[in-house]
N, C-alpha and C positions, 0 to 999 in steps of 0.2 A: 175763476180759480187762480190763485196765486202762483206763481212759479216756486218759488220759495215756497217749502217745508214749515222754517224756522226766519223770521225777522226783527229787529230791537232798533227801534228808531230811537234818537234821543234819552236814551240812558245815563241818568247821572245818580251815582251813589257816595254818600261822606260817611264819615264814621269818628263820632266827637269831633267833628265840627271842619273835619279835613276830608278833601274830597277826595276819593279816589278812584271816580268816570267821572268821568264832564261830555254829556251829551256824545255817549258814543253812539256807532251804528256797526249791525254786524247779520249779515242774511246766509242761508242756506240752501241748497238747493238739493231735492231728492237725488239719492246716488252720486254723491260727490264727495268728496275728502276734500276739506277744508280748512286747513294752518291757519293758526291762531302764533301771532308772532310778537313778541314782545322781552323787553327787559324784563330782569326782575323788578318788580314792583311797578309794572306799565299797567299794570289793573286785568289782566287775564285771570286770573284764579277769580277774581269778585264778579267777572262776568261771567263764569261758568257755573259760581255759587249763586248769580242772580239765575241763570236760567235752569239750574234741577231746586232752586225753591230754596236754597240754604238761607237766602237773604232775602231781600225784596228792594226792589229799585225805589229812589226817591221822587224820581220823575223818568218819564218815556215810557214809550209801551212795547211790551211782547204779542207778536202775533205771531200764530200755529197755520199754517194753511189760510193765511189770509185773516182769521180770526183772534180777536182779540182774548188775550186769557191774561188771568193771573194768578200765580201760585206759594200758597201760603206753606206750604212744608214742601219737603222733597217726598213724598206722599203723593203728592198731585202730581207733580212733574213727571213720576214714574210712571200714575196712571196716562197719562198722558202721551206715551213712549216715548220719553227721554231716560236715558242711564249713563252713567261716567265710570269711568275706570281710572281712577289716582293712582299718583306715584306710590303712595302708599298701600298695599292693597288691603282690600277688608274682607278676605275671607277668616269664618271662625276655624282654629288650628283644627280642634279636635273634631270637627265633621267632617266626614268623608266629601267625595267631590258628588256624589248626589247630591247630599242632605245640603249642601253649602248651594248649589245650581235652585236649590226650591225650598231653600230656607224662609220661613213664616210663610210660605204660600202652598205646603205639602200634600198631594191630592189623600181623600180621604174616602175609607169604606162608607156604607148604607149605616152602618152602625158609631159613624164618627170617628173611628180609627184611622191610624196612617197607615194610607194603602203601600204597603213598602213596594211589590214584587212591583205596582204602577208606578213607583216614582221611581225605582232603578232604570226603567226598562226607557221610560218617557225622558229620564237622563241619559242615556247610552243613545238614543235614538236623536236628540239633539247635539248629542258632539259629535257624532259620526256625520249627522247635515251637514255640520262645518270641516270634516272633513280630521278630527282631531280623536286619538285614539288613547283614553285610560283606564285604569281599573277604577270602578263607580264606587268601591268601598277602602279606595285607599286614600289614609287620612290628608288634608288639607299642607299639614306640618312637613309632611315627608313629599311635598313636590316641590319643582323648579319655579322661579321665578315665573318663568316663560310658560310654565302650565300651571302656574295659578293664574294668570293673565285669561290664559285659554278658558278656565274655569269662569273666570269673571265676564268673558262676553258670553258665553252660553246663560247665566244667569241674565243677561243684558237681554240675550235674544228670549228667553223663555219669559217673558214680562210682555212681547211683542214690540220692544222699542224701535223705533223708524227715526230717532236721531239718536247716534253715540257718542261721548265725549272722552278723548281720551287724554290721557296729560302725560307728559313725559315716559310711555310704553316702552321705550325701547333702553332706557339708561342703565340696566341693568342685565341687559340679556346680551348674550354672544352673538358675532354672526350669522352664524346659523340660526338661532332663533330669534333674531331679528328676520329672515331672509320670510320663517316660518308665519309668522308675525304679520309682514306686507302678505304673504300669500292670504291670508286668511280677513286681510282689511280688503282688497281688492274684490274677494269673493261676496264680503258684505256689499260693495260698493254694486257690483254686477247686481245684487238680488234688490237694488232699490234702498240701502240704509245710508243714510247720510251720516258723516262722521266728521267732526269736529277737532283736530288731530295738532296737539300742543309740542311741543321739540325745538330746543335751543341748537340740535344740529341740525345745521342747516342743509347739509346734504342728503338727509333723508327728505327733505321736505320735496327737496327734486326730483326723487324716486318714486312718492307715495302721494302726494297732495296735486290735486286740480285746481284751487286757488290758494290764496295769500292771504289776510290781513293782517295789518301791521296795527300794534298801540304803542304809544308813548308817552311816559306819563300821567296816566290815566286819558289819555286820549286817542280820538279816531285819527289813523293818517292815512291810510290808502286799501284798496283791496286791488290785487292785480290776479292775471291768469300766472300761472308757475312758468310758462312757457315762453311769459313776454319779460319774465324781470331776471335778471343776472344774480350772481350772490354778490357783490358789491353792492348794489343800489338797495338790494335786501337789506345789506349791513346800515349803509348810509339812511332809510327808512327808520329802521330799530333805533338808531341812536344819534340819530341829529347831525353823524356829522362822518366822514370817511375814515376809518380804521384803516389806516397806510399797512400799521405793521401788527397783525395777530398774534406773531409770533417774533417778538423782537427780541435774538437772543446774540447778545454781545460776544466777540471772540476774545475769550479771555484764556490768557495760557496754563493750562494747569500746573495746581503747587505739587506739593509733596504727599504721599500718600497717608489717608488722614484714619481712615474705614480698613481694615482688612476682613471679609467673612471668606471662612477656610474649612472646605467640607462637611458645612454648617446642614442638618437634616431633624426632622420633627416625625415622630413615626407617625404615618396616617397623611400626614401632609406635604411633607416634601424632603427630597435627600439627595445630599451631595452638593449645597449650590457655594461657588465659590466665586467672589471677585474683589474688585479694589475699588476705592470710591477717593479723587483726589481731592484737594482742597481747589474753591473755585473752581469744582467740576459739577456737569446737571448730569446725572446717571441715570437714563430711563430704562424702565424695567416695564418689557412689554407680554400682553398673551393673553390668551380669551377668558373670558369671566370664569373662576376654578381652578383657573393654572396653579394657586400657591404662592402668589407675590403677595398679597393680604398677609396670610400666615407668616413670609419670613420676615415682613417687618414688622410683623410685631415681636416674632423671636429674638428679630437685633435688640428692640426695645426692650424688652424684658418681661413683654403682657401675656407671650405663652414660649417662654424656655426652652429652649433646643435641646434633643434627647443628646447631640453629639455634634461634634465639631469647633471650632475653635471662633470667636471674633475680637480682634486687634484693634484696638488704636493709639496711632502713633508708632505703632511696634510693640507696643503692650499688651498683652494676655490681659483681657476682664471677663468675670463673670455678673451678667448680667442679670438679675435675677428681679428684678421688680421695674415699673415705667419709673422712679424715686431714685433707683440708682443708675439708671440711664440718663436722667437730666442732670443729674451729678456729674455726669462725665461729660455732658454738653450736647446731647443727642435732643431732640425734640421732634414731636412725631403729631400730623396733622390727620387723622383716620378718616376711612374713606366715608361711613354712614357719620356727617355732624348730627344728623339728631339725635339720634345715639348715642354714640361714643364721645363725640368733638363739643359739645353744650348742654346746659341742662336748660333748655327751651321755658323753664317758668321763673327762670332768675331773669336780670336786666344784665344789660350790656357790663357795664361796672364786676358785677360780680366774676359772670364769667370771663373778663379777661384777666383778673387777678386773681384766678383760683391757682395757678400753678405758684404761685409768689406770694401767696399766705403770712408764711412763715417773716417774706422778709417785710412784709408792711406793718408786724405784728409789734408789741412791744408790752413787755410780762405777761403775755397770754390774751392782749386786748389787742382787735383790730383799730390802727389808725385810719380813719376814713378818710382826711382829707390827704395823706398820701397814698390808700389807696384810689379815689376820685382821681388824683392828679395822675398816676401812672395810667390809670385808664385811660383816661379823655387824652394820653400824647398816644397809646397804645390806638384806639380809635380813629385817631388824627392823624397817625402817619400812616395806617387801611384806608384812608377816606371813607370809612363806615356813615350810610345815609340814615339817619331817625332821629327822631323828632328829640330825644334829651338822652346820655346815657342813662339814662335811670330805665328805659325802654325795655321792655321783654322780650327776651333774645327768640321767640318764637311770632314777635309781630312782625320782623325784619324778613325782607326777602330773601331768597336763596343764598344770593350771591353777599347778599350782608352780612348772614349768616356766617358763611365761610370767611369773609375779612374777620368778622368777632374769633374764629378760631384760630386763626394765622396771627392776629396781633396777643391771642394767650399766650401761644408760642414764643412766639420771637419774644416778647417782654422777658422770657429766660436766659434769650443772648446765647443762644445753639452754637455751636460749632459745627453739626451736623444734624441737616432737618429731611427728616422722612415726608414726602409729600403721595399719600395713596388715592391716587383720583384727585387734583387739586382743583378741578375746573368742573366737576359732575354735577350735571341741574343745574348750572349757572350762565347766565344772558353772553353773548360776545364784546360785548364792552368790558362788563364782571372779568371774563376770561382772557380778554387783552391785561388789563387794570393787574389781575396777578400775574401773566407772563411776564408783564415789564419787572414785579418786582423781584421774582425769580430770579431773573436776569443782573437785575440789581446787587441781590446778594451774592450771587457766584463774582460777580466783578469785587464784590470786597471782599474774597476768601472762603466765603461761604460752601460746603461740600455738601448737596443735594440728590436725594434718590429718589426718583419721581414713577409713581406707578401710575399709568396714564391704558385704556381701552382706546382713547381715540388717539389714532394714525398718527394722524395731523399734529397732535401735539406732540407726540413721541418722535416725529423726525423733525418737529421745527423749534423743540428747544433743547433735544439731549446733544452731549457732546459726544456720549455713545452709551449704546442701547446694548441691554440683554432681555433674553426673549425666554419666557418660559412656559413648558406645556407640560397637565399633570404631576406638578411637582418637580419636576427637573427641567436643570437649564438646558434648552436645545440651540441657542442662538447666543451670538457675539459680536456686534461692528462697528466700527467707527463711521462716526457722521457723516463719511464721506461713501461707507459702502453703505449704509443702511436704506432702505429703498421699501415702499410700500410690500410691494411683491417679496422680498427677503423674509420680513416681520411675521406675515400672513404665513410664508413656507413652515417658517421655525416655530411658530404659534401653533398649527395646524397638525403638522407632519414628525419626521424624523429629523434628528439633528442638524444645523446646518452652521457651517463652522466660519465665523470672518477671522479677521486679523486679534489679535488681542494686544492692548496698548494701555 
């Protein structure tokens, strides 16, 4: 009997003619949590889709418990007890959280009917195993991130799956429901389920994962225990080479004051928030997933209007009333969902970086393409965006390519002040150096930046000062110099807590 669960020896998959594994290797073993670590575009997501069946490898072999399988749909894989849980979730809105837990697989009367009162009861009976408490008829639409997650391993476990895959679980949920989250990985781990657990933070991986493996490239480079390897050599693995500085944020003296929002409030979503944003200044705006920093930038921007309050620039009174007349005024705003909001994922690079500058490549109502081609490809080129031709579709690009393609739509506008909401979420630590630096870059030429950032880390190692907000209202304010893990978390969490204001 195999010690390993789940093993992939020599695994290589291309796609039109570009490889992207080259003979990797990757084993599991029952009751373990096991990081899956990689850049974007280091071939993890194709070896996730080679092992629930989305793909099929081109050479090497999948063995199950020592045995050899192969599986043609994710149909098999399931049967098999393998399930995943994406970034993206797939619960259907309008079912409740039973019907979604035993969707196509619904137990049925003698008469062929859906036995309803069995599959409430056999729902309620499996979330409470894991130790998670809902109502079983409340619809799908109307829950939290972090309980549709919850929703999705109970559907995970009621299949009898003995390997989990999960990918990026945590990138949207609060501390707490992160906290909630390991509680309920850990308790699989204890019962025998092996899980396969994907995360660009690297400091959960410290928390929650029993081994490492690293890709690069499309390639295998190492599996280690978590206990023997550092986050430096982590980093140095991932990306070939030592990231000195994560966070290289240049001391640049701030100018004059360029932003003013002045008891700016949205009913429903947030009220009272007031600050200054300078020229060559990074303004992070911190606070658990819900606070109301999404909402008030897009209020400055103009994409949901402020019921009251005033916002300035220069000293100027403007009403801002569309994103059309915010980029008129030199504002540019980078949202925090890119698939969403920031690209439309079935055009090519080209399109989406001159969608905001239409107008100016236009000429009597006809697009020029080869000045629109030429602004892209410099727009491109000074992102260092990786694919194979602009002409590429913005949804074949990895994460963090993604997000250069929407930073260089941006800037092709020539901001005077750029909203950055989550500028680094889902993105590799190379990706997330590669935009710190250029952050940093632009606040050294003038540039006045408001950075809505969840991770710590980033929020004390490139803001020049932070405000913090909980439920809608500001409860924090500090200069770079008081702002402190512990301060963030207090004012995030709790009751106001007041620094210096500057």
């Amino acid at each position: 009997m195999s010690e390993h669960i789940l093993e992939l020896k020599k695994i290589s998959k291309s796609f039109s003619g570009v490889e992207v594994l080259h003979e990797v290797a990757f084993s599991l073993r029952p009751g373990e949590v096991h990081a899956l670590l990689g850049e974007n575009g280091a071939g993890k997501s194709t070896l996730v889709k080679i092992i629930t069946g989305v793909h099929q490898p081109d050479h090497g072999e999948i063995l199950l418990n020592g045995v050899p399988v192969h599986f043609n749909d994710t149909r098999e894989s399931r049967k098999a007890g393998i399930a995943a849980i994406y970034q993206e979730l797939s619960l259907f809105p309008d079912l409740d959280v039973a019907e979604n837990i035993f969707v196509g697989r619904q137990p049925v009367t003698a008469g062929g009917r859906i036995d309803w009162k069995k599959l409430y009861k056999e729902a309620e009976q499996l979330l409470s195993s894991l130790g998670v408490h809902l109502d079983m008829k409340q619809k799908a639409r109307s829950l939290s991130i972090a309980q549709q997650q919850m929703v999705e391993i109970a559907r995970a476990i009621s299949i009898n799956a003995r390997i989990l895959i999960m990918d990026e679980p945590t990138s949207s949920l609060t501390l707490n429901e992160v906290a909630e989250l390991f509680r309920l990985v850990r308790r699989l781990r204890e019962d025998g389920t092996a899980i396969i657990f994907i995360s660009h933070r690297l400091e959960e991986l410290f928390e929650i994962a029993d081994r490492v493996t690293v890709f690069r490239d499309g390639s295998y480079i190492d599996t280690r225990s978590m206990k023997d390897i550092s986050r430096d050599e982590l980093i140095r693995l991932m990306v070939g080479r030592t990231i000195s500085k994560l966070f290289p944020k240049q001391d640049v003296e701030a100018g004059d004051v360029i932003l003013q929002v002045e008891n700016l409030s949205r009913t429903g979503a947030f009220e009272n928030i007031s600050f200054e944003l300078h020229k060559g200044e990074i303004l992070g705006m911190a606070g658990l997933v819900g606070a109301g920093r999404t909402n008030v930038a897009r209020a400055i921007f103009g994409v949901e209007p402020p019921t009251s309050g005033r916002i300035l620039i220069e000293g100027r009174k403007v009403m801002i009333t569309s994103s059309r007349k915010a980029k008129e005024l030199g504002l540019a705003y980078v949202p925090e969902d890119r698939q969403l909001h920031g690209l439309i994922p079935a055009m090519s690079i080209t399109s989406n970086i001159s969608l905001t500058m239409l107008e100016d490549y236009a000429w009597r109502g006809w697009l020029r393409d080869e000045v629109e081609r030429k602004a892209a490809y410099a727009g491109a080129r000074q992102m260092e965006v990786r694919a194979s031709h602009i002409w590429q579709n913005a949804r074949e690009l990895s994460g963090g390519n993604q997000q250069k393609v929407v930073l260089a739509k941006w800037l092709s506008t020539k901001p005077r002040i750029l909203i950055l909401d989550e500028p680094t979420r889902g993105i590799d630590v190379g990706a997330k150096a590669a935009v710190h630096a250029l952050m940093s870059k632009l606040a050294s030429e003038g540039m006045a930046i408001l950075m809505i950032s969840s991770e710590l880390p980033e929020v004390l190692g490139m803001s020049d000062r932070v405000i913090v907000m909980r439920e809608g209202r500001m409860t924090g304010h500090f200069t770079r110099a008081e702002a402190t893990q512990e301060k963030i978390i207090s004012a995030a969490t709790q009751a106001a807590t007041k620094g210096s204001i500057s």
